[in-house]
Backbone bond lengths (Angstrom), bond angles and torsions (degrees), N, CA, C in turn:
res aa  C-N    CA-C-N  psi(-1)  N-CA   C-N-CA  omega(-1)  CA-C   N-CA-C  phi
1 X - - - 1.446 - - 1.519 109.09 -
2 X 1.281 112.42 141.88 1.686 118.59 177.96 1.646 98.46 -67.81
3 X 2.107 96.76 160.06 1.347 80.77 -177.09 1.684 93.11 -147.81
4 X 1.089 125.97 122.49 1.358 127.34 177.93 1.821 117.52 -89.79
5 X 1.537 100.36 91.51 1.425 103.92 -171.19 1.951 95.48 -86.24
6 X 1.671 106.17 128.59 1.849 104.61 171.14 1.537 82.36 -117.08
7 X 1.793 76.41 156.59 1.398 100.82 -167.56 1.391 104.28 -128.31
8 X 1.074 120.06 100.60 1.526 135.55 -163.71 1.725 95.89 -66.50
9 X 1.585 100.89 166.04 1.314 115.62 -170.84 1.907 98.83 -81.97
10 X 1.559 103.36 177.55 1.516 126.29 -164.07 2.203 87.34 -70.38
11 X 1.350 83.05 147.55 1.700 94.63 -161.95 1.338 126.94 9.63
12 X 1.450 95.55 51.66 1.586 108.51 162.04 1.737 114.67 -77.70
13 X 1.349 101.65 -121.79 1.717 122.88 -170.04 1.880 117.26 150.04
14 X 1.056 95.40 127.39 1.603 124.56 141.11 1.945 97.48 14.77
15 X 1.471 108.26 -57.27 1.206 129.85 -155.76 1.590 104.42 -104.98
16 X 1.195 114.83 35.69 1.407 127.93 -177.25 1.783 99.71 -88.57
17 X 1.134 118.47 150.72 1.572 116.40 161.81 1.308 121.18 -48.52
18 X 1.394 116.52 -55.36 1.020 131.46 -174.77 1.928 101.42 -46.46
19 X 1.500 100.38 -75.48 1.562 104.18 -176.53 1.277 118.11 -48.52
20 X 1.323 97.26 -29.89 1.864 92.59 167.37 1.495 125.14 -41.83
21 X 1.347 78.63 -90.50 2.006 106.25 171.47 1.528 108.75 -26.92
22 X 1.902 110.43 -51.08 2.002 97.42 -178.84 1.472 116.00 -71.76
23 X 1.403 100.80 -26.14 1.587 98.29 174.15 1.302 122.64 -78.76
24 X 1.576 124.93 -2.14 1.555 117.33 -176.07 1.958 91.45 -98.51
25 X 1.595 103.45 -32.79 1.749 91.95 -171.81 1.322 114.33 -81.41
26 X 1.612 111.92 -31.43 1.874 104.25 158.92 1.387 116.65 -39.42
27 X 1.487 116.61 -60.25 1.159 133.17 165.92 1.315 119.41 -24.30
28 X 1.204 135.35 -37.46 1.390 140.33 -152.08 1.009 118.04 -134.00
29 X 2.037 112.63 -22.80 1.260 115.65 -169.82 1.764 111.50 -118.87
30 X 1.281 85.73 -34.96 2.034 115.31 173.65 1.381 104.46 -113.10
31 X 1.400 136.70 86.31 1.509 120.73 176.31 1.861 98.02 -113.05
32 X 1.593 105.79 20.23 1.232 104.95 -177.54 2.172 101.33 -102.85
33 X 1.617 85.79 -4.60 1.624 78.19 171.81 1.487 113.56 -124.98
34 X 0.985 135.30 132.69 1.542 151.58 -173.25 1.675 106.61 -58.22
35 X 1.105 114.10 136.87 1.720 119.20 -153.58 2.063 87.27 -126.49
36 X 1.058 88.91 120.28 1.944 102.29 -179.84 1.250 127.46 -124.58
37 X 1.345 123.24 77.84 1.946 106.71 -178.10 1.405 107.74 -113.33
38 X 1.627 102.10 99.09 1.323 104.39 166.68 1.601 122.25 -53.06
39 X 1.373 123.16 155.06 1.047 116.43 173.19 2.101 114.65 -94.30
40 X 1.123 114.21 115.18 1.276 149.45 -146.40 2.000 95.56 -67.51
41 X 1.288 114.34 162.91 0.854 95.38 -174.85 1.782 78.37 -141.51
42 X 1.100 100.77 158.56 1.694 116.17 -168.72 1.174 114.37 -72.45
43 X 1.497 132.88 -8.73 1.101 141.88 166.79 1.260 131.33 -95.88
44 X 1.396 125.72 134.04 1.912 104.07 -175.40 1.222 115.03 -103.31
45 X 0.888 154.58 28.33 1.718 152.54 63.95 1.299 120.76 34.11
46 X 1.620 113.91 -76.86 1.077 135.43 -168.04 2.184 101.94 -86.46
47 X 0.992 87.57 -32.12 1.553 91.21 -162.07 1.813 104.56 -83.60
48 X 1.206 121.61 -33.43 1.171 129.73 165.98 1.417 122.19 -69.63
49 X 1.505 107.37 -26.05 2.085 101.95 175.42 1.773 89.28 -101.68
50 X 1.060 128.44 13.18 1.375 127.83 -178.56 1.987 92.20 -87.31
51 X 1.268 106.07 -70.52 1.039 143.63 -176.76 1.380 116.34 -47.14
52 X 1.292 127.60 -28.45 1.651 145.56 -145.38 1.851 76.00 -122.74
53 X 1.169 104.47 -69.55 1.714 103.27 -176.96 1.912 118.22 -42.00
54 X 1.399 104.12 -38.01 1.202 112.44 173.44 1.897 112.03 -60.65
55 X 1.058 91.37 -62.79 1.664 94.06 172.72 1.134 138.62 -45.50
56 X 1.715 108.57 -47.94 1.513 131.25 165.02 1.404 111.53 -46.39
57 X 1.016 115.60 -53.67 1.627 131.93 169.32 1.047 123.03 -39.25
58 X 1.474 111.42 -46.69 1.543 121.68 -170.68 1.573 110.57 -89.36
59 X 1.747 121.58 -43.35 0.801 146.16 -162.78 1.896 96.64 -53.29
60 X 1.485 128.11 135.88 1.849 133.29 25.48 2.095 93.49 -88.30
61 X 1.023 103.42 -3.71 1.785 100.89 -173.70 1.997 92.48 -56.25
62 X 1.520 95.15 167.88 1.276 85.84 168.24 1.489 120.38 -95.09
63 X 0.961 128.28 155.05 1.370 145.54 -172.64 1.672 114.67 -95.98
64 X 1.052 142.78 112.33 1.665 120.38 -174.95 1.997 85.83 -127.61
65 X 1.460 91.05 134.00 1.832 105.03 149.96 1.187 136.59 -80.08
66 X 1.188 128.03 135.17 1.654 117.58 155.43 1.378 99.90 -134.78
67 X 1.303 107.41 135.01 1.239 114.16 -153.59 1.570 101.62 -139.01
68 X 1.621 122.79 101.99 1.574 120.08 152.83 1.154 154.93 -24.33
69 X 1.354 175.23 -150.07 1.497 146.05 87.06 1.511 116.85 11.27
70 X 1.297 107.86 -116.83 1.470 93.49 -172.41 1.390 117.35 -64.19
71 X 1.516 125.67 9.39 1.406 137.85 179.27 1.292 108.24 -80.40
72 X 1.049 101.67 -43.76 1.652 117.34 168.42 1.885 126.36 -72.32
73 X 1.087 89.11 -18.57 1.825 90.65 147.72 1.127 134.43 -86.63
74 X 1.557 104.19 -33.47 1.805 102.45 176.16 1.621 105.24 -74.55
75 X 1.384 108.09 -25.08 1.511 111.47 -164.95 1.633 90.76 -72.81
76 X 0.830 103.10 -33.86 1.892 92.67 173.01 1.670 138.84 -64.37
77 X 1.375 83.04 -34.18 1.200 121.58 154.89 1.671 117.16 -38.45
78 X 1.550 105.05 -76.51 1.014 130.07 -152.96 2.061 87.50 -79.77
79 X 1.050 136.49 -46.29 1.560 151.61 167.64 1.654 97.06 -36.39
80 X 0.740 127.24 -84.39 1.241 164.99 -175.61 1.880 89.29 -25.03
81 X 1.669 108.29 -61.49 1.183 111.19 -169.30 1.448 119.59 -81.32
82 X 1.158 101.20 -54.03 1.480 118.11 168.52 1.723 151.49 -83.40
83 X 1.686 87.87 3.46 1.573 121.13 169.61 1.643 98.78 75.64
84 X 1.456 133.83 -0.82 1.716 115.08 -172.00 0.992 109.10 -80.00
85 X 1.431 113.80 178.85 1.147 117.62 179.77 2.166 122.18 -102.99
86 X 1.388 101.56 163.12 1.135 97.33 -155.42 1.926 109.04 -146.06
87 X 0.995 119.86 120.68 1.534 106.94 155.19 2.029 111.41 -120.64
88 X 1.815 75.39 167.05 1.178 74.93 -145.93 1.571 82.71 -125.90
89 X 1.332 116.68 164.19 1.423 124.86 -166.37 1.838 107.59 -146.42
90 X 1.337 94.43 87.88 1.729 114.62 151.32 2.042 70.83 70.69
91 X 1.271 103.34 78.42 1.875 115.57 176.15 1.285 103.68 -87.37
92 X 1.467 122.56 137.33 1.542 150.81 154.08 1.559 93.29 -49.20
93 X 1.399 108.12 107.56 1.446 99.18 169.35 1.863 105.27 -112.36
94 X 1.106 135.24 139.67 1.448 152.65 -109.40 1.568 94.54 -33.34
95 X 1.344 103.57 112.22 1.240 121.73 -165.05 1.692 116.32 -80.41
96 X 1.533 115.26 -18.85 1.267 116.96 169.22 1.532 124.31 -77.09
97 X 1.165 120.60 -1.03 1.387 115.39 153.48 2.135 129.60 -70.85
98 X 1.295 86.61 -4.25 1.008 96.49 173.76 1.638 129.93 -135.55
99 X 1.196 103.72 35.08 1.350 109.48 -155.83 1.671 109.50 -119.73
100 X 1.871 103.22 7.09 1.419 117.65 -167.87 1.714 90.42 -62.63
101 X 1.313 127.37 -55.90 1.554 134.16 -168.56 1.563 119.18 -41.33
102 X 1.363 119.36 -12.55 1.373 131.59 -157.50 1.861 91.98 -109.30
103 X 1.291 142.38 -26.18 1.067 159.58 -147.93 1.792 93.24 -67.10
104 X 1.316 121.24 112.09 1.267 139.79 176.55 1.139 133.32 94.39
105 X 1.242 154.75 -118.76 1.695 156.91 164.02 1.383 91.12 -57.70
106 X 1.316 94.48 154.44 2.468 111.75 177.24 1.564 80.59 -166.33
107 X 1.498 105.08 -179.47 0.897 149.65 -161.99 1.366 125.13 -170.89
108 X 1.557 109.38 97.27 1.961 87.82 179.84 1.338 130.85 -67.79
109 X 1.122 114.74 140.82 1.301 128.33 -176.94 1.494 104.56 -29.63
110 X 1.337 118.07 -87.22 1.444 118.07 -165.06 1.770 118.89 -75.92
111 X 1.419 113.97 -16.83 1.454 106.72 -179.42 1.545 124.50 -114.19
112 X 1.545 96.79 -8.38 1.704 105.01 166.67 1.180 97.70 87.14
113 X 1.217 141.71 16.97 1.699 139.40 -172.04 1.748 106.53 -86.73
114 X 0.810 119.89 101.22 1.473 131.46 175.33 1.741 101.62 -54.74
115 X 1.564 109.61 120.79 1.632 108.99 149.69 1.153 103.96 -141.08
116 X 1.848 106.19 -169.52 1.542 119.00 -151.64 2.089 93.47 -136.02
117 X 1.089 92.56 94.26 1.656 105.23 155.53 1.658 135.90 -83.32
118 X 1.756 98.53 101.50 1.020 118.90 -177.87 1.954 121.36 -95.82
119 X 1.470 82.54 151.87 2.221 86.72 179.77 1.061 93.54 -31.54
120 X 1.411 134.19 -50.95 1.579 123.25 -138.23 0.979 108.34 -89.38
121 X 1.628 122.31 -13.86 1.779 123.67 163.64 1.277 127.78 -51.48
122 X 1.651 94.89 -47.52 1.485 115.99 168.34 1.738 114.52 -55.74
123 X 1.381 123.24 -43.51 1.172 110.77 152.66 1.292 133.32 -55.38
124 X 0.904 137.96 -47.07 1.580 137.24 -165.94 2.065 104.88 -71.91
125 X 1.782 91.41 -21.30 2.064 78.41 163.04 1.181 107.39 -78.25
126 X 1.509 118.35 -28.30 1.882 113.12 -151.67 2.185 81.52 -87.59
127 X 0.992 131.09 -19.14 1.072 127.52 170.61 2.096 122.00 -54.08
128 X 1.343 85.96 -58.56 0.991 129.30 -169.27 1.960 109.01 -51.15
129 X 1.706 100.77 -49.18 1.248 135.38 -162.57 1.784 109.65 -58.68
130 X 1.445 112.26 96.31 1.166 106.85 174.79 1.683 145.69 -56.43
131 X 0.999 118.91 131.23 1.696 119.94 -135.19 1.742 97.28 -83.13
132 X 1.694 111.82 -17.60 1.490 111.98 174.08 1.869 102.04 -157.67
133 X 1.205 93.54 149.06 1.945 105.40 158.32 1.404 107.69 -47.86
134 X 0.746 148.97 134.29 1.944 133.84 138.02 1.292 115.85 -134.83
135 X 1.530 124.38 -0.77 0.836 121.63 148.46 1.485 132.19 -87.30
136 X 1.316 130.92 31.71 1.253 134.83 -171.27 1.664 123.42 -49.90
137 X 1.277 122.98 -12.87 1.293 107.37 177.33 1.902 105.15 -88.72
138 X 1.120 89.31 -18.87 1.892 91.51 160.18 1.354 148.94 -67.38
139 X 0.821 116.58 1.25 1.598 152.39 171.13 1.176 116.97 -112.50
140 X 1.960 107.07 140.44 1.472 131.01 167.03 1.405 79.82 -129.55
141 X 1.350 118.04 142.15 1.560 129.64 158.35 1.530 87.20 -132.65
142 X 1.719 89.40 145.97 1.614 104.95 179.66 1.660 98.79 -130.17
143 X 1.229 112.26 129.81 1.300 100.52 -155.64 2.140 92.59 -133.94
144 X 1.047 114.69 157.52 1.531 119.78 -176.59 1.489 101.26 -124.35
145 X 1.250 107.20 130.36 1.962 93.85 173.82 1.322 100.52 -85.25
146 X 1.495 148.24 -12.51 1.665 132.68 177.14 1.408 83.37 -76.24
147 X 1.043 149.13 20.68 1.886 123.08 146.89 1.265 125.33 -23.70
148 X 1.734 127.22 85.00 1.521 112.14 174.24 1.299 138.94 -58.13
149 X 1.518 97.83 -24.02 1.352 119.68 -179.96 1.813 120.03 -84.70
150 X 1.084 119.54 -45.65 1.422 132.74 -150.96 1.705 95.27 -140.98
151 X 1.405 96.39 139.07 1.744 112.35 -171.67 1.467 95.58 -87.61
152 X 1.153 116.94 112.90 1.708 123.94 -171.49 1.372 104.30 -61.92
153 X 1.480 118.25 -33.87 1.376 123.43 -167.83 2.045 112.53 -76.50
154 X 1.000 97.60 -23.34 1.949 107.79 163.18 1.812 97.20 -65.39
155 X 1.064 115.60 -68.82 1.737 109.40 -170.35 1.762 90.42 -66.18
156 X 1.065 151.89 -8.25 1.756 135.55 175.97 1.486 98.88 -88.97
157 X 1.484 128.85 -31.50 1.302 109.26 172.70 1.167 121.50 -96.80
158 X 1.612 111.34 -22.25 1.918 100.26 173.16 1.583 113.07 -79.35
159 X 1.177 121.18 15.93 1.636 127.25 173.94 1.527 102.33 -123.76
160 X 0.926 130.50 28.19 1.559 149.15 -165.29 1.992 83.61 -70.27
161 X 1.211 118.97 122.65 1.383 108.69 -179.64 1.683 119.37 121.93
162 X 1.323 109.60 -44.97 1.614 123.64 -135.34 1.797 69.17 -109.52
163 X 1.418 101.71 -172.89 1.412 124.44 178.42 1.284 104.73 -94.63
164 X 1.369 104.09 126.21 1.817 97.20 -178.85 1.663 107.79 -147.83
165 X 1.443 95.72 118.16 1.699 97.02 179.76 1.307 118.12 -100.85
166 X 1.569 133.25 117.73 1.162 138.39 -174.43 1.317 109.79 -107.16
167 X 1.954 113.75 127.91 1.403 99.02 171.61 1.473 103.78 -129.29
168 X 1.090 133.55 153.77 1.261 140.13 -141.86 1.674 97.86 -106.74
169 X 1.274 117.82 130.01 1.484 126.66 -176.64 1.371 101.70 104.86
170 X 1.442 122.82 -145.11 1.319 131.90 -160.60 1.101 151.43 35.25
171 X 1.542 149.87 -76.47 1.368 122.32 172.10 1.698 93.77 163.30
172 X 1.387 100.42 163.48 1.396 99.21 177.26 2.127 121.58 -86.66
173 X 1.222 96.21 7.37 1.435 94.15 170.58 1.838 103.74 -106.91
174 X 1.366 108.13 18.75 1.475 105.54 172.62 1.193 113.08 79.77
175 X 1.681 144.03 73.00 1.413 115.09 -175.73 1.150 120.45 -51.21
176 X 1.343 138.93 172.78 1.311 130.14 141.35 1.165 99.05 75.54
177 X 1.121 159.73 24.67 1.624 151.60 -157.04 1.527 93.08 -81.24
178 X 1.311 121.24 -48.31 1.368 118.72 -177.98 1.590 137.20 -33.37
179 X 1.204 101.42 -34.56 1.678 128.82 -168.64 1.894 73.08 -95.80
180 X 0.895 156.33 89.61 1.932 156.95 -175.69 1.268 97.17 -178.76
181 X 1.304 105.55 -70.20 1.563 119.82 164.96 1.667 131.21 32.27
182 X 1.494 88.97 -84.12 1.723 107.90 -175.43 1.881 102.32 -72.72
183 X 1.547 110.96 -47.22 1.008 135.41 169.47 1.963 112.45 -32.10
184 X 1.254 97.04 -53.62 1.481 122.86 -165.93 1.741 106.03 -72.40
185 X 1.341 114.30 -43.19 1.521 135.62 165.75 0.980 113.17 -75.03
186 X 1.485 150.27 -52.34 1.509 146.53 147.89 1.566 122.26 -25.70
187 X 1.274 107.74 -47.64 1.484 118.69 176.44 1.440 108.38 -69.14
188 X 1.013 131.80 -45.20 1.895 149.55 -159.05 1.402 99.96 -82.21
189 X 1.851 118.61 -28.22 1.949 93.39 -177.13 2.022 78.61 -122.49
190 X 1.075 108.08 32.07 1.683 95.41 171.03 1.795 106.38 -91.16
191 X 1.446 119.44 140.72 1.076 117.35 166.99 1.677 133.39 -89.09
């Protein structure tokens, strides 16, 4: 069975809008492919053999990404290694340049789980961080220039190649992502 693993953004959850919304229209629109959002762990270490295990598992079936902000880095990650396919929505592009702010006590957003962000976390993204695209016909990135968070124009040139839809305004949780949807599933079983 196909399996659409999303990969929620950096101390997100499961319980993100975003994961909502793909899991109610898979649900309704794709219930022939299996809908998966692990809950992520703040480290990419942990989140990549989390992630790699998920796939392995699933694998010769097809595998499809959707991948958030920093969801969208591992999902690149994960593209990159394993040839599937993936879109990606307003992507963390090498995310350890910016990751000094997170350095000690957190709290995730939606579940209240206290962790401890260390230098060496920050290494294991800049580790992690793929040195080129080469899979470019594997990728949709959907990208918003009102990004508060992330300079949309870093993910338009490190996807330089791939399919990339830019719409001007909106925000870094994607407005509207919903109306993407059908769009997002069309792209994922297109050959």
């Amino acid at each position: 069975m196909p399996t659409l693993l999303y990969l929620h953004g950096f101390n997100s959850s499961p319980e993100s809008k975003k994961a909502l919304q793909t899991e109610q229209w898979f649900a309704n629109y794709a219930p022939d492919i299996e809908f998966v959002c692990p809950q992520l762990p703040p480290f990419a270490n942990q989140a990549m053999a989390l992630l790699s295990r998920l796939i392995e598992q699933r694998l010769p079936d097809p595998v499809y990404l959707v991948g958030s902000s920093m969801g969208g880095f591992l999902a690149t990650c994960l593209v990159e290694r394993y040839g599937v396919k993936a879109v990606l929505i307003n992507p963390a592009v090498s995310p350890h340049r910016g990751l000094e702010d997170w350095l000690g006590e957190n709290a995730n957003y939606q579940t209240g789980e206290k962790w401890r962000f260390e230098p060496e976390h920050i290494d294991e993204y800049k580790q992690w961080d793929p040195t080129a695209i080469k899979q470019t016909n594997n990728y949709l990135v959907l990208l918003q220039s009102g990004d508060e968070i992330l300079d949309y124009r870093d993910a338009q040139q490190h996807y330089n190649g791939c399919k990339v839809i830019l719409e001007y305004g909106g925000d870094h949780s994607f407005t509207d992502y919903d109306r993407h949807l059908e769009n997002i599933h069309h792209f994922l079983l297109s050959t």
